[in-house]
N, C-alpha and C positions, 0 to 999 in steps of 0.2 A: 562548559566550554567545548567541550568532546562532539556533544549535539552538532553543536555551530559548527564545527569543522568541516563535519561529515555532513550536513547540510550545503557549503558551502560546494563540497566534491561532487555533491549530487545534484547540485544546479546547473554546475561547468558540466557536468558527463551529460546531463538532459536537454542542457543549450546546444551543446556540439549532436548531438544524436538528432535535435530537430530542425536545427538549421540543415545539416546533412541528408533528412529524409525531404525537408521543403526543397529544399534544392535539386535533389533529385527527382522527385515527383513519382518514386519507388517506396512510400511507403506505406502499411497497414496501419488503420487506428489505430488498432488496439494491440500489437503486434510491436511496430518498430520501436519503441522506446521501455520496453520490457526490460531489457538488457539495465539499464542504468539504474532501472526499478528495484531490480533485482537485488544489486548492487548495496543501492541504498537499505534494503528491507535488511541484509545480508548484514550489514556494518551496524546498522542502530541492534538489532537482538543480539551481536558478540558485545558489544559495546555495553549494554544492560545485562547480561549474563553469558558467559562464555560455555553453559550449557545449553545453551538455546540452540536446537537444531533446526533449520531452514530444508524446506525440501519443496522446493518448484515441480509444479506439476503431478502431485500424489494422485495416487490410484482415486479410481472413484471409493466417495467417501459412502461406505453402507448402503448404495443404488442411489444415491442424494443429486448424484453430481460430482462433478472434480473441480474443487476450487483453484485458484492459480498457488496458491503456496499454503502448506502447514507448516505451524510450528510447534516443535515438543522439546520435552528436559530428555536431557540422552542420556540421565538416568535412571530418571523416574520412566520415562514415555509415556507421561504426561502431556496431555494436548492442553497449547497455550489457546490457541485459534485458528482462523483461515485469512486470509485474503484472496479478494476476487479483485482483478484490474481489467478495466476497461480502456476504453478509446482513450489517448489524450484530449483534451479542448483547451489550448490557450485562452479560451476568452469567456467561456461559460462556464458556470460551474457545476459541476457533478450534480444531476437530478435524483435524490434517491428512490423516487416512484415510478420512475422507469425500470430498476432491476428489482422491484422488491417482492416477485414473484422468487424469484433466483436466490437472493439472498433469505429467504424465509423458511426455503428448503434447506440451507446450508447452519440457520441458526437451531434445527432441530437438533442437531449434531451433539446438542445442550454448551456449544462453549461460544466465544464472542467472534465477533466477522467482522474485518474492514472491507468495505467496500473505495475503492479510489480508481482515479485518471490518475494517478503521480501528482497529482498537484493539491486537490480534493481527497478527504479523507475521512469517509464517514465510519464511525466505531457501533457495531450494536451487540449491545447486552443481548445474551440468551434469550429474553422477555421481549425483545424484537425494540425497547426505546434505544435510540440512537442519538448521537452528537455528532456534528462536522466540525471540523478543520479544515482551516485552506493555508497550504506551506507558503505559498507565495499568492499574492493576488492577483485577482484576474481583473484585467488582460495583464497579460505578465510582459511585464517591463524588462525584457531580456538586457538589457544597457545596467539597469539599477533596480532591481528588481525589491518590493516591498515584501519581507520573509516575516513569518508569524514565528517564531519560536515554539511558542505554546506545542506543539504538536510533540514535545517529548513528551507530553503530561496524557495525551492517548497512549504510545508506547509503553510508557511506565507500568499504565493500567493495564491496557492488552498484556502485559506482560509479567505480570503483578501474583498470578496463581495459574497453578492448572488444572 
């Protein structure tokens, strides 16, 4: 039920964030809605272990790249994995052969990588096979939007060892 809450904050926080950049006509793809991403990424790894430390924007990882987030046990310092976020797309869904140059370099790192829009959520084991998730469906129906739950069951795993 925790899930669903914190799901539900991070629908409201990414409705108002894009209504706000649409309307403005000020905003970055991949950029303006970071913020609620964050947020969300922030609230499900305390929510699943309160060791779980978040760190937006870490150094480049071994000359690999900088993914947008690592996560570790703060007190093992143990690495869970990375995420990389891209552009949002309301209405498309996340192509994963478009970054899979990027994400290939990030999976040598030996641990798992999410690749996502915020909305799209793709998981890939170290051996590069991968699963999607889509939180909400596209086109997303910001009135009443159709929400998959399932997407604690990536977290879990992402989150599962280090």
């Amino acid at each position: 039920m925790k899930f669903k809450l914190i799901v539900d904050n991070y629908f409201s926080e990414l409705r108002n964030e894009v209504e706000t950049g649409q309307n403005s006509g000020e905003v970055t793809s991949e950029l303006s809605f970071r913020t609620s991403l964050d947020h969300f990424l922030k609230q499900l790894a305390i929510n699943i272990d309160p060791q779980i430390v978040t760190i937006l924007e870490p150094k480049n990882q071994n000359k690999l790249g900088r993914p947008d987030w690592r996560f570790h046990n703060a007190e093992s310092m143990g690495v869970y994995g990375y995420v990389e976020a891209k552009g949002i797309d309301t209405n498309i869904t996340l192509n994963p052969v478009t970054y899979q140059s990027q994400v290939k370099k990030y999976l040598t790192l030996g641990n798992p990588v999410i690749l996502t829009d915020g909305v799209d959520f793709i998981i890939y084991d170290p051996d590069g096979s991968f699963k999607t998730y889509s939180l909400f469906e596209k086109p997303i129906d910001w009135t009443s939007p159709v929400v998959d739950l399932s997407l604690e069951t990536l977290f879990l795993k992402f989150f599962d060892e280090v």
